[in-house]
N, C-alpha and C positions, 0 to 999 in steps of 0.2 A: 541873434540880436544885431540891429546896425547900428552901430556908432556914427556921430559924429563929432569932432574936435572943433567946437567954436573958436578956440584961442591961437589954432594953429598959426594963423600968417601972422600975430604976435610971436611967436617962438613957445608959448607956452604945451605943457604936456597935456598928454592925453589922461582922463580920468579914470580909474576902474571903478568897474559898476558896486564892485566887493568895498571898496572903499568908502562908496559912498552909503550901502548898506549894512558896513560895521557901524558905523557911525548914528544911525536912524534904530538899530535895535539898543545902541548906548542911551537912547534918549529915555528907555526905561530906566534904567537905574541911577538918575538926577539922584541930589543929594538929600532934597524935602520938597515931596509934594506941593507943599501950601507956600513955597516961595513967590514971590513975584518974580524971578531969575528961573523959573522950570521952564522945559519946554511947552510950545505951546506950538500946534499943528489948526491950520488955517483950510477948509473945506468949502470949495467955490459949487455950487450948484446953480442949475439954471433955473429963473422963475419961469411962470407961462407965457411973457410975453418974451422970453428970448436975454433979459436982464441977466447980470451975472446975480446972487448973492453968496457972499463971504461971512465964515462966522468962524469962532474958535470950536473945536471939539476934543471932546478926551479921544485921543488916537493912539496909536502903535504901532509900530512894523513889526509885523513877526512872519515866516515861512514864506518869503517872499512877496507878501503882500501886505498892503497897510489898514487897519484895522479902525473902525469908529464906531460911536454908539450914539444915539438918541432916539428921543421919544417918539412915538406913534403921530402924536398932533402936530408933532414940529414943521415950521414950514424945509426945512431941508428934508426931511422925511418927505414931507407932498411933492416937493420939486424931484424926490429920485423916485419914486411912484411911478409919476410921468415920463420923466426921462431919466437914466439912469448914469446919463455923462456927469463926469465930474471930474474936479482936479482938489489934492492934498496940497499944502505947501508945510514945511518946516525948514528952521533953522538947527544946522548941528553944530557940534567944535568947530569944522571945516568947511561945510557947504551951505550955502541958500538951495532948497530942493525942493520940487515940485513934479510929482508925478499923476497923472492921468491915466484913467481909465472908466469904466463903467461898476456901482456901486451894484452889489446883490445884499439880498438880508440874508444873513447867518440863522438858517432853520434847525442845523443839526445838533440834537444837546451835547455832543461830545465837544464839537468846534465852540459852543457857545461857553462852554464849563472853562475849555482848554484858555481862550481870550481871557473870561470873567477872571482868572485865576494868577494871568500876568496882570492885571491890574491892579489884582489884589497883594502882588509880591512887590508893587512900583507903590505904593500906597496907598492905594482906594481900593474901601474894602468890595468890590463887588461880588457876588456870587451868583450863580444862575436862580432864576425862581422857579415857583413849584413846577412850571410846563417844561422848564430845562429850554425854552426858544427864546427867552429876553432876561434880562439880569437885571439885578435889586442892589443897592448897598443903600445906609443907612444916610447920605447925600448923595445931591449930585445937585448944577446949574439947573435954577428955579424956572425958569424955563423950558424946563423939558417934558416939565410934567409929572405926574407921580410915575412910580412903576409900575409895569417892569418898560425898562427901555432896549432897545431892541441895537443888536450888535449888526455891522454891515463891514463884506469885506470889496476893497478897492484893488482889482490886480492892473500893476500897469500895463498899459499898453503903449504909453510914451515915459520919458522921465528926464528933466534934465538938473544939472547940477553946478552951480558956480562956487567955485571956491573965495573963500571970505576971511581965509590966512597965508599967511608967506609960505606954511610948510605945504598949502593947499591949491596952489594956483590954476587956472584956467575953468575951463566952462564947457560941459557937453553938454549931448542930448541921446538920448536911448532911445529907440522903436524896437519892440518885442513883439 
């Protein structure tokens, strides 16, 4: 992995990458789902003409990579279709973070059961459906469409991270 230290000719420290991924699997166990105060993870994809689009999604980090779901008709579904660049962003205790890389769909029922089921322990009840390749729960953002909506993992291949408290300071960037 190469680091770099944004903050250095500030004096500021260098970040570990551990640190900023303890922090992104704590974003599962928020206190109430249905807060307006939850996390909430921001997914930029590209339109056809090259445009960014930005939207919110249920996401996750789990096993080193960050985890999202939506439906089939969605237009971020059609944009990673096409192309499959894309960038996550979230907010944690400590960091503003934002990691890129290339979206795949999650085909395997075991990898699909395994996501469906942190979801399910963070609040939303999802569970895999009958095919075990897209998940069901009894909601979801009326926009997605009916079920099943369909799980996509994000491994990065860049990441960077700015800290957003005193005990958190400075600013990198990861290439993996």
């Amino acid at each position: 992995m190469e680091t770099m230290n944004h903050g250095e000719a500030d004096g500021l420290p260098a970040i570990e990458w551990s640190q900023v991924t303890t922090q992104l699997v704590e974003l599962l166990t928020h206190d109430d789902p249905h807060s307006p105060n939850r996390p909430t993870f921001w997914l930029t994809t590209l339109n056809a003409d090259g445009s960014p689009h930005v939207t919110s999604v249920g996401a996750l980090w789990h096993a080193g990579s960050c985890w999202f779901q939506t439906g089939e008709r969605t237009r971020k579904a059609r944009n990673i279709a096409r192309d499959p660049r894309c960038a996550i962003s979230a907010a944690t205790r400590g960091f503003d973070v934002t990691v890129s890389g290339e979206a795949r769909r999650a085909t395997d029922p075991m990898i699909v059961a395994e996501i469906a089921a942190l979801w399910a322990t963070s609040g939303w009840p999802a569970q895999p459906d009958d095919s075990g390749t897209g998940i069901t729960a009894p909601f979801n953002a009326p926009a997605l469409g009916p079920s099943p909506w369909f799980v996509y993992e994000v491994t990065p291949r860049t990441a960077t991270a700015v800290g957003t408290a005193e005990q958190t300071p400075g600013s990198m960037r990861w290439r993996f």
